[in-house]
N, C-alpha and C positions, 0 to 999 in steps of 0.2 A: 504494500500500500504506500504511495507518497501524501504528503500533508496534509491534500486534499480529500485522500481515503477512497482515492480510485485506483483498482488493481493494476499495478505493473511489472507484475512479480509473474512469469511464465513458468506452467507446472510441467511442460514439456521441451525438448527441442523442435518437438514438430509445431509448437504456437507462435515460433517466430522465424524470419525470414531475412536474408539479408535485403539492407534497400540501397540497389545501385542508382546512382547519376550517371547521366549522358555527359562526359568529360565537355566536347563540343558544344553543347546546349549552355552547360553552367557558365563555359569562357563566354558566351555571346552576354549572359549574365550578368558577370563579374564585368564586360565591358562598358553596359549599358548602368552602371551604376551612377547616380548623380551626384558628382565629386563636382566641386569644382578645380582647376587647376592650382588655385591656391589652397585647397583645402587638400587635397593628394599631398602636395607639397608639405604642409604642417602635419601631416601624418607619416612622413618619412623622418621627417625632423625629430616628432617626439621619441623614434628608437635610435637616435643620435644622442640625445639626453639622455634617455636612459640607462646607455653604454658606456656613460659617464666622459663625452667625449668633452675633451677642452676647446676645441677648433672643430665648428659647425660652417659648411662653404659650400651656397648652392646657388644653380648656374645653369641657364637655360642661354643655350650655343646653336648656330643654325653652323649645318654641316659645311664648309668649306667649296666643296664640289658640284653645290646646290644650295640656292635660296630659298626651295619648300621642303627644306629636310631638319627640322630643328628637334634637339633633342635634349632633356634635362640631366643632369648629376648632380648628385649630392656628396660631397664630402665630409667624412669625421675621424677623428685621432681617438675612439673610444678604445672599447676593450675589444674589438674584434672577432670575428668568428671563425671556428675552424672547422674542417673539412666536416669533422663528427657531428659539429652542432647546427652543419648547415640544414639539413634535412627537417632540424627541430622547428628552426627558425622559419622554417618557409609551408611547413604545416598550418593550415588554418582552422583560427578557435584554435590554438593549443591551450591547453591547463597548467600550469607551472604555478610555483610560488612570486609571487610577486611583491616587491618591497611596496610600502603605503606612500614611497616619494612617486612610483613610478608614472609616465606621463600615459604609458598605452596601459589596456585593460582586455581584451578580449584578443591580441596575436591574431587581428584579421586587419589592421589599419593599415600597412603599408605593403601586403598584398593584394586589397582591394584596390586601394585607393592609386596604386601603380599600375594595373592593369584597365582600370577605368579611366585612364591617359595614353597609354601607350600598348603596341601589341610586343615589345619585345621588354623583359626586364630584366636585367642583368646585375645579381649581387656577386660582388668581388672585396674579398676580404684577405687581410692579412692579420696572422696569429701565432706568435710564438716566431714568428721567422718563415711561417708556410704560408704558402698564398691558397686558398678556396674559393671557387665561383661556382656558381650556379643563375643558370637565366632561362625564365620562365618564359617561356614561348606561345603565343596565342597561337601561330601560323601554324604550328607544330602541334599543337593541342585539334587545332581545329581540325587539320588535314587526315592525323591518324586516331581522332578520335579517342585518345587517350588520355590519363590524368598523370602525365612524365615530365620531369625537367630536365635539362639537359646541362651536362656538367663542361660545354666548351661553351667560350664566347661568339658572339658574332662575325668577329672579322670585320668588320665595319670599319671607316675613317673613324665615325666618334667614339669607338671604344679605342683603340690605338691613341687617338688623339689625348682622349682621359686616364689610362694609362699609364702615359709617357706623365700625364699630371699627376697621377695616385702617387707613382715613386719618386717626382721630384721634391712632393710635399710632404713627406712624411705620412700621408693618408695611413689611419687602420681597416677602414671602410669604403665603401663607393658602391652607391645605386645608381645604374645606366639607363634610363627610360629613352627607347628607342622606336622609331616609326609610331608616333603620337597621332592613334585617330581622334584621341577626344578634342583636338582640336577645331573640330565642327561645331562645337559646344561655344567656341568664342571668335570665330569668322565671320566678319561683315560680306555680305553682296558686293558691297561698291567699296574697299578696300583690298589690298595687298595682304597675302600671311604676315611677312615681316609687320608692315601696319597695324593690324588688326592683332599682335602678338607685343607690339609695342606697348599697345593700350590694357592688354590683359597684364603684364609687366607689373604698371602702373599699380592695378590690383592688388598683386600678389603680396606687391613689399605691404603696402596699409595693408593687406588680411594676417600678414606674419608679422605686424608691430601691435594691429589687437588681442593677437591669437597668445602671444607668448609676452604680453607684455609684464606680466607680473611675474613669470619666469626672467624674462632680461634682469628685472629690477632684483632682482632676489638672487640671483645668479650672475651675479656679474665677471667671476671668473671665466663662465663663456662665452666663445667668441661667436656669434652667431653673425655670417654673410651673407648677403643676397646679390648674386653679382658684383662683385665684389666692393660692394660696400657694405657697413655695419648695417643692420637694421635695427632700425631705431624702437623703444616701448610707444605706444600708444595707448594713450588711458582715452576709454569712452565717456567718461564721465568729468570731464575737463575741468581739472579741481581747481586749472589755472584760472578758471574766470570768476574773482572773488570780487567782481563789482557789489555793494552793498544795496542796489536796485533789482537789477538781472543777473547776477552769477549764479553759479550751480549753487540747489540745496541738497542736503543729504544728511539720511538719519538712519541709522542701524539699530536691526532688533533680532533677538534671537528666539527663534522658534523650536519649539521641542514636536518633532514626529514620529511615528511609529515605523522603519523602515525594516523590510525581511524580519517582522518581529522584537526587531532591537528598539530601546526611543534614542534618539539624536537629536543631536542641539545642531541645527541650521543655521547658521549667519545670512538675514537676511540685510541687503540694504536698500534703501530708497533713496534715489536720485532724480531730481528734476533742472534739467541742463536749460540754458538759458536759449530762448526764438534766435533762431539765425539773424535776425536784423539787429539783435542785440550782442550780439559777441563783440568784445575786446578785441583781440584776438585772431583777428578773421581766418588768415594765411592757418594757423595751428587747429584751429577750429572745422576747418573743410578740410584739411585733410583725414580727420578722423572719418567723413563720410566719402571717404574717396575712394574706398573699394570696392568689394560686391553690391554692398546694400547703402542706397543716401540714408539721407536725414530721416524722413517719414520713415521708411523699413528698418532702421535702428533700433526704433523705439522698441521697447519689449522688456523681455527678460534675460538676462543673462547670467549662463550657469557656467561656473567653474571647477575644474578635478585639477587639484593639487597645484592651483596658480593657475592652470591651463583656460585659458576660455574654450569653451566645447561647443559651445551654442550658443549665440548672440541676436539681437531682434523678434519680431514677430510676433 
């Protein structure tokens, strides 16, 4: 019986079954997932943190050889993976213990959220002195219908290209998202990829200065890049507009709930930001709505795991 007191306890082997997935079906799946690019992006990040890397450096590069072949990498100096624990790591839903700083929770965020940008991914790790990769192949998945990774790289310009960067930087890490269809997801009609990926850019850095900004401020030993520049914290609730008519108000209260059984003390807070016609501050101010979501879609709620913002607006 589970808690609810419905039987799931089988009194035979003939009452249960295995239940397979169509490998092809689920990658159409997992591709059709609605990430957005900068949300993929902060979900590779957070097993960068949590690897405990010092030097986080991520980098969206159009192929050399072509100006529609752009491809992402992520860089970090953590703890590295090797050959044994790659299999663990690229498992999805794995169960492990996980510390209560960690920024992932369920070991599907940077397998989904990679394949719902790109059809080739490519982790390459160094450990101990040994190098392990492995890269998830949709083309591959799709073609033979199976649920395989494959343990060579690409051959590609951008993987040689990142590469020849992994070893001159001291890299422990490196994610290679490679042939990016999600890019459909932020393609104008009447612009250029490069155009049209300029502006998604734009995005990305504001969605990784709200998404982590309580991590930057609190973490300041790391280095977090975006092309290589810092990225900066971004606080949504603009504590800098203390004008004594219009600046932000805010008041916190803590709420006791009943969660899975347990009661917990929730830190709520209330914020009321001041009317765009009335900011101080304008330049600092619009930047906070300069990513996915303006002003209006802002407003909402916003939940955080462990500093992390997870979910913002709405």
């Amino acid at each position: 019986m589970n808690p609810d007191g419905i039987n799931t306890k089988p009194t035979s082997p003939d009452e249960v079954e295995s239940w397979d997935s169509d490998p092809a079906g689920m990658m159409e799946y997992y591709k059709n997932q609605p990430y957005t690019l900068g949300q993929s992006i902060a979900d590779i990040v957070d097993n960068s943190y949590d690897a405990n890397a010092k030097r986080i450096e991520v980098e969206i590069l159009f192929d050399s050889s072509s100006d529609d072949k752009p491809y992402i990498v992520i860089f970090d100096d953590g703890n590295g993976i090797s050959d044994e624990e790659m299999k663990s790591a690229l498992r999805l839903g794995v169960r492990r213990n996980r510390s209560e700083t960690e920024l992932g929770v369920f070991g599907i965020g940077m397998k989904l959220s990679s394949l719902a940008q790109a059809n080739e991914v490519t982790i390459y790790s160094k450990k101990d002195g040994k190098i392990a990769i492995r890269r998830i192949s949709a083309s591959h998945i799709s073609e033979h219908n199976t649920a395989e990774v494959l343990k060579f790289h690409s051959g590609s310009f951008a993987f040689e290209a990142c590469e020849d960067k992994f070893i001159e930087g001291n890299w422990s890490t490196m994610i290679l998202l490679e042939d990016l269809h999600g890019a459909r997801r932020f393609m104008s009609m009447n612009k250029s990829l490069q155009d049209s990926l300029s502006g998604e850019i734009k995005k990305i850095k504001t969605h990784l200065g709200l998404t982590f900004q309580r991590v930057l401020e609190e973490r300041r030993d790391v280095e977090l890049k975006f092309n290589g520049k810092d990225v900066s914290p971004i606080d949504p609730f603009m504590p800098w507009e203390n004008n004594p008519y219009y600046g932000t108000i805010s008041d916190e209260r803590i709420v006791t709930t009943e969660i899975e059984g347990n009661s917990v003390d929730v830190k709520i807070r209330f914020v009321i930001i001041p009317h765009t016609n009335n900011f101080d501050n304008t330049k600092k101010c619009k930047n906070v709505n300069s990513g996915y979501k303006k002003a209006n879609d802002m407003q909402g709620l916003y939940l955080y795991r462990n500093s992390r913002l997870i979910q913002y607006g709405g």
